[in-house]
C-alpha positions as CSV (number, residue, x, y, z in Angstrom):
1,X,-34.5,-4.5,84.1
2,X,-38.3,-4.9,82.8
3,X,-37.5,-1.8,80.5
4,X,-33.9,-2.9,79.5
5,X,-35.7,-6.1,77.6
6,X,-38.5,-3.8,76.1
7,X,-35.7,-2.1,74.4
8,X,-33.7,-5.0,73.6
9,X,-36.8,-6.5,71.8
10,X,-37.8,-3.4,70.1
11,X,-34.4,-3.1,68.8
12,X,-34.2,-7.0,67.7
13,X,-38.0,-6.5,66.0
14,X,-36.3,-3.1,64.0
15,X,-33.3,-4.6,63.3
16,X,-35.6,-7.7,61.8
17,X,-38.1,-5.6,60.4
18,X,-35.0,-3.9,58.4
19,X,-33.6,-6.6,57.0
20,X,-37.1,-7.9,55.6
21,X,-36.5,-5.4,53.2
22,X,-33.9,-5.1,50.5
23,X,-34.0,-2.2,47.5
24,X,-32.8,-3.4,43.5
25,X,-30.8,-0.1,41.5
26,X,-31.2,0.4,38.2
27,X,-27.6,-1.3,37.6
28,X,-28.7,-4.2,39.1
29,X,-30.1,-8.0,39.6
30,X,-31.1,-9.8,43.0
31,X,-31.2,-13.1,43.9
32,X,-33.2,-14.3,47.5
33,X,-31.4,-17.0,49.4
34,X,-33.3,-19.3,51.8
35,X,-31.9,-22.7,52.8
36,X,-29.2,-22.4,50.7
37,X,-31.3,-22.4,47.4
38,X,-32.5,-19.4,45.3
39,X,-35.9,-18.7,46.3
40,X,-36.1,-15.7,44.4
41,X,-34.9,-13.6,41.3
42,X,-35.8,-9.5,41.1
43,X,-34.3,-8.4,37.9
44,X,-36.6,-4.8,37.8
45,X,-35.4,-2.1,40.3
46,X,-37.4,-1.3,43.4
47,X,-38.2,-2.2,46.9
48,X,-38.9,-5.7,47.9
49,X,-39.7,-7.5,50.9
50,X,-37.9,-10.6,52.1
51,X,-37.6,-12.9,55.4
52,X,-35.5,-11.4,57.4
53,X,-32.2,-12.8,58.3
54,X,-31.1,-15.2,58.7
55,X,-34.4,-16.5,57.2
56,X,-33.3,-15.1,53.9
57,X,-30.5,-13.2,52.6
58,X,-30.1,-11.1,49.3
59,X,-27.4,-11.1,46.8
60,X,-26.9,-8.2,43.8
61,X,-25.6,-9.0,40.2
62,X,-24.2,-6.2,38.0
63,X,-27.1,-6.3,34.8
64,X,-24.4,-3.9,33.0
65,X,-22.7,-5.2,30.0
66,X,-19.0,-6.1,30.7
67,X,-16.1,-6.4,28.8
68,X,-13.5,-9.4,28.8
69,X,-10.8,-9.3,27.1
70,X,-7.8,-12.1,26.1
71,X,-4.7,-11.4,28.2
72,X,-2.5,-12.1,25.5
73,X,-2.7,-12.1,21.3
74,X,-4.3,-15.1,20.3
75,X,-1.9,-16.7,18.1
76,X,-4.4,-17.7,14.9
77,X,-4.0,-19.3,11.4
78,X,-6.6,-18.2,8.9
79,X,-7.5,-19.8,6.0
80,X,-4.8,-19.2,3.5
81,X,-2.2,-20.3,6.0
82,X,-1.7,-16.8,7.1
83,X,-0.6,-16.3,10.8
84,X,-1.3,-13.6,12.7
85,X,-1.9,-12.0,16.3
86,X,-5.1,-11.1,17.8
87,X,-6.8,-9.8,20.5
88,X,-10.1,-10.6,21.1
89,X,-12.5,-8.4,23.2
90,X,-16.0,-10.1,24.1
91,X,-18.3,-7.5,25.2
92,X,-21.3,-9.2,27.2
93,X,-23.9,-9.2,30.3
94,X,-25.8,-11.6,32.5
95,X,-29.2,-12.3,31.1
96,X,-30.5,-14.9,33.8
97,X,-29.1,-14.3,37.0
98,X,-30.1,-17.8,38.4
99,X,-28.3,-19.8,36.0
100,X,-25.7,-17.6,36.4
101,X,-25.5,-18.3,40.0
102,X,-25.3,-21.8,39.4
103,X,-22.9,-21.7,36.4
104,X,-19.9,-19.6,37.9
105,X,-21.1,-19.3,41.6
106,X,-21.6,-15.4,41.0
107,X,-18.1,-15.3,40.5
108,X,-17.2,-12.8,37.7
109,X,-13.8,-13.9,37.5
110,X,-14.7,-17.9,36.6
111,X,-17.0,-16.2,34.5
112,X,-14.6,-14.1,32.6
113,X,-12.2,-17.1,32.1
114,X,-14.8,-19.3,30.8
115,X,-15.9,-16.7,28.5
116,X,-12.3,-16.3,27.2
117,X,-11.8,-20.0,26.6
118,X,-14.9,-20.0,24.7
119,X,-13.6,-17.0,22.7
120,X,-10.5,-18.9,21.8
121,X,-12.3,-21.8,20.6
122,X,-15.3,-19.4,18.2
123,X,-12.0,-17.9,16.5
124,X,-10.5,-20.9,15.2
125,X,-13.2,-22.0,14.0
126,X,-14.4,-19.2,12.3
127,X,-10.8,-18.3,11.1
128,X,-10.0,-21.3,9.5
129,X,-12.8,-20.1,7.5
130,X,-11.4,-17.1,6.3
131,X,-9.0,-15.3,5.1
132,X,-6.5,-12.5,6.0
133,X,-7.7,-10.4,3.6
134,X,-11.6,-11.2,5.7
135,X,-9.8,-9.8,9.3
136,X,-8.8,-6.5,7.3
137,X,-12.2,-5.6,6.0
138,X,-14.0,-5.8,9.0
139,X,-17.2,-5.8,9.2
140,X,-17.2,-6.4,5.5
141,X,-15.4,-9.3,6.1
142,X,-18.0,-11.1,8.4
143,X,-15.6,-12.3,10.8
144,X,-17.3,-10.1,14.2
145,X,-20.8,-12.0,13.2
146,X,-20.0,-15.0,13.2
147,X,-17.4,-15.0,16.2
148,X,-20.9,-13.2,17.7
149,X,-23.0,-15.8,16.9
150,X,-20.8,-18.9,17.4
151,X,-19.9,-17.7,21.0
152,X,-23.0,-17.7,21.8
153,X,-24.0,-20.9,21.2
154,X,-20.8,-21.7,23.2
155,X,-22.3,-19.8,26.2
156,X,-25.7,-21.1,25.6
157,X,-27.2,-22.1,29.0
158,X,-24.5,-20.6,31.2
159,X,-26.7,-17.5,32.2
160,X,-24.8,-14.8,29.8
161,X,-25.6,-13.1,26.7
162,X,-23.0,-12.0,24.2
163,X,-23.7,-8.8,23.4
164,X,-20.7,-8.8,20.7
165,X,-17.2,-10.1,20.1
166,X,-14.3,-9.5,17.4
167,X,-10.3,-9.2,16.9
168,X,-8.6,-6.0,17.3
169,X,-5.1,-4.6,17.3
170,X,-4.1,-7.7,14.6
171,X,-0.1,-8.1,13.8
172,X,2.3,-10.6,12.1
173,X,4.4,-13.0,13.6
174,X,7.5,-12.8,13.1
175,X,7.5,-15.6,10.1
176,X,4.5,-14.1,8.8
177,X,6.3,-10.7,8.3
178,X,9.2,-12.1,6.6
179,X,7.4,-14.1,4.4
180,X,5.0,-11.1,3.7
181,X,8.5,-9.1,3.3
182,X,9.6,-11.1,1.4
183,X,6.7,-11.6,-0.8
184,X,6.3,-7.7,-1.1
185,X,9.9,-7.9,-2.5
186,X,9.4,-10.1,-4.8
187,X,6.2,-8.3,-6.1
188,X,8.0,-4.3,-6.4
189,X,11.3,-6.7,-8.1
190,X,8.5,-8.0,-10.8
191,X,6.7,-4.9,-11.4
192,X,10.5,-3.3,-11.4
193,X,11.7,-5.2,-13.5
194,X,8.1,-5.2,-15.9
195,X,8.9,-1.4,-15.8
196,X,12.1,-1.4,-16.7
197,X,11.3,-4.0,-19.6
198,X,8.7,-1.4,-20.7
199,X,11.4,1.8,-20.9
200,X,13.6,-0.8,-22.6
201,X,11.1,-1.3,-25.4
202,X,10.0,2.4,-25.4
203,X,13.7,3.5,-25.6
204,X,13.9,1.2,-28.6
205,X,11.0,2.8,-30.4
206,X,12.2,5.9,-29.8
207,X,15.8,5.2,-31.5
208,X,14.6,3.7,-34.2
209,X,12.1,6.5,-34.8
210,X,14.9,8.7,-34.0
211,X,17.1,6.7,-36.6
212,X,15.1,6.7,-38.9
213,X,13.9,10.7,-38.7
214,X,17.6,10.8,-39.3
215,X,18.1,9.0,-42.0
216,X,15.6,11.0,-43.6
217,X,16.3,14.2,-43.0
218,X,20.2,13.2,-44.2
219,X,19.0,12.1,-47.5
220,X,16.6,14.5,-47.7
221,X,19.6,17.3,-46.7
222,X,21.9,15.3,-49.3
223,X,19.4,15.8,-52.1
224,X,18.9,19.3,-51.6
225,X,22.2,19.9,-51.1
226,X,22.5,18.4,-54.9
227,X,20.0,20.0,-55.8
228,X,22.1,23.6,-55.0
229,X,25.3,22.3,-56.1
230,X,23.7,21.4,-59.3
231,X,22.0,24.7,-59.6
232,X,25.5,26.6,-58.5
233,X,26.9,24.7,-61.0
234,X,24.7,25.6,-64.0
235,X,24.9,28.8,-62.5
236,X,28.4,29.1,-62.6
237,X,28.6,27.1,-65.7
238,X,26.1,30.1,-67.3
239,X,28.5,32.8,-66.0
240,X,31.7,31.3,-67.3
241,X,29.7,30.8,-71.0
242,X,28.7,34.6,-70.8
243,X,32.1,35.3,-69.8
244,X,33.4,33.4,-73.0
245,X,31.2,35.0,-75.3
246,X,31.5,38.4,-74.2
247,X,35.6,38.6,-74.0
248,X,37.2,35.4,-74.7
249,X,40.7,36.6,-74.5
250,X,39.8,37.7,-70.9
251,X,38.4,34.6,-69.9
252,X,41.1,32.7,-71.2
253,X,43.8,35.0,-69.3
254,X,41.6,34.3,-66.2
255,X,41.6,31.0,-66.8
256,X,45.3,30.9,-66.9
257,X,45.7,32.3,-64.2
258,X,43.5,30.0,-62.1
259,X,45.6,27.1,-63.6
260,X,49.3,28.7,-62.7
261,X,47.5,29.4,-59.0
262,X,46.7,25.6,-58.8
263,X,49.7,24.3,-60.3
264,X,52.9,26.9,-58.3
265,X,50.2,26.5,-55.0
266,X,52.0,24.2,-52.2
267,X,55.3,22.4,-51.5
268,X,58.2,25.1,-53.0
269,X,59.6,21.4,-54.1
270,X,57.3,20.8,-57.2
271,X,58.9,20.9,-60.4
272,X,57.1,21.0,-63.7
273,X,59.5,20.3,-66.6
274,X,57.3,21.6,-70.0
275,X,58.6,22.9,-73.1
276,X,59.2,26.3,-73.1
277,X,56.8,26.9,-76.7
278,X,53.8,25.2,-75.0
279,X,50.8,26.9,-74.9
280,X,50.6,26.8,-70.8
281,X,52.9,29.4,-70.8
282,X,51.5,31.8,-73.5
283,X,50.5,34.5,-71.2
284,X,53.8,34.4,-69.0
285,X,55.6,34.8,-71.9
286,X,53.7,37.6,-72.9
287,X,54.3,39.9,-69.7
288,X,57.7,38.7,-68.4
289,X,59.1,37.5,-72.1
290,X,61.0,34.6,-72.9
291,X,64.3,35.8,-71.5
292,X,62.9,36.0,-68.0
293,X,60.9,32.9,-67.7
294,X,64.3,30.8,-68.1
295,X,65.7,32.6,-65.1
């Protein structure tokens, strides 16, 4: 029995001794409990010594940065009366682990909801600053700094650090997109119609150009094609003159016989009625004699 208690109490002083230490990782924070109060705060890895329980006890905190996002797109209204979707991530760590404690309890969750309501309350303030036209250029915009910054003067004194927050994965609602639609519509009907107006006018120029090319190249056309009947008349009017001179009895036969061609040319129905002596009918009466031109 004597050595049964040695044991017993060597294995109660180990089991002490054991839990007067406690060993921080890299990943982590720990808080020292004693009394119900924080007594201590390691926030470097190593191996530290404690009272052993139930004297004190140890608690760890991920040192980690976390990421909280909304569970639903924030329904927001920019500047310009613009409405959109958004969801907004919040990337961000504990930077004193005893206010922390005290804050939210240690509990991550109460944490993450508070820094979600806090969130939601940086972006419509900075939204109604800003445009939709700010949440598409992104960075450029400034919206992710100043949701940053804001947020964390919302957090201020709550233990956590906001490493960085902004919108992602923005869309319309669904009055946003018709109007939008709609606006689109009207802007491709304007430039549409602008375009069209445009081809009208060009179209004009051209026909009038086009007209007026025309016109010239008619009259142009119209005196040169004077200008060859005039020459095809002197022409002719030069052969008919040497024709004269050189055999006028020829030329008047020929002539004759262009003005029978013309006048017995036709309807079988015409009737001359000329005196048998005129001189129209000099050469007929010549080759057939008078006899036969009265049959």
């Amino acid at each position: 029995m004597k050595y049964i208690g040695i044991l017993v109490a060597l294995i109660v002083l180990a089991t002490e001794a054991y839990t007067g230490f406690y060993v921080v990782d890299q990943t982590q924070y720990a808080l020292v409990f004693g009394l119900g109060q924080v007594q201590a705060v390691s926030m470097e890895p190593g191996l530290y010594m404690k009272w052993p329980v139930p004297i004190q006890r140890e608690m760890y905190l991920d040192n980690r940065i976390q990421t909280t996002g909304t569970t639903e797109p924030e329904h927001i209204v920019t500047s310009d009366h613009v409405h959109i979707l958004a969801d907004a991530v919040i990337r961000w760590r504990i930077s004193d682990p005893q206010q922390y404690y005290v804050t939210f309890e240690a509990k991550e969750e109460v944490a993450r909801d508070r820094i979600v309501k806090a969130a939601k309350s940086a972006i419509s303030e900075v939204m109604a600053r800003h445009t939709f036209a700010d949440t598409l250029a992104g960075e450029k915009g400034g919206i992710p700094g100043e949701l940053t910054t804001l947020l964390a003067e919302k957090t201020q004194g709550t233990g956590v650090a906001i490493v960085e927050a902004r919108l992602e994965r923005m869309t319309y609602t669904d009055e946003t997109a018709a109007a939008i639609y709609e606006r689109m519509k009207a802007e491709k009907t304007k430039i549409a119609a602008e375009i069209k107006a445009k081809g009208e006018e060009e179209a004009k120029k051209i026909r009038t150009e086009g007209d007026r090319q025309r016109t010239a190249i008619l009259n142009e056309a119209q005196r040169e094609a004077g200008r060859i009947r005039g020459e095809g008349d002197a022409e002719a009017a030069r052969i008919h003159g040497q024709a004269y001179h050189e055999d006028p009895g020829f030329y008047k036969f020929y002539r004759s016989l262009q003005a029978y061609r013309e006048s017995f040319k036709g309807d079988k129905r015409n009737v001359l009625v000329l005196d048998s002596s005129s001189p129209f009918f000099q050469f007929l009466k010549h080759k057939t004699g008078e006899k036969g031109l009265n049959r």
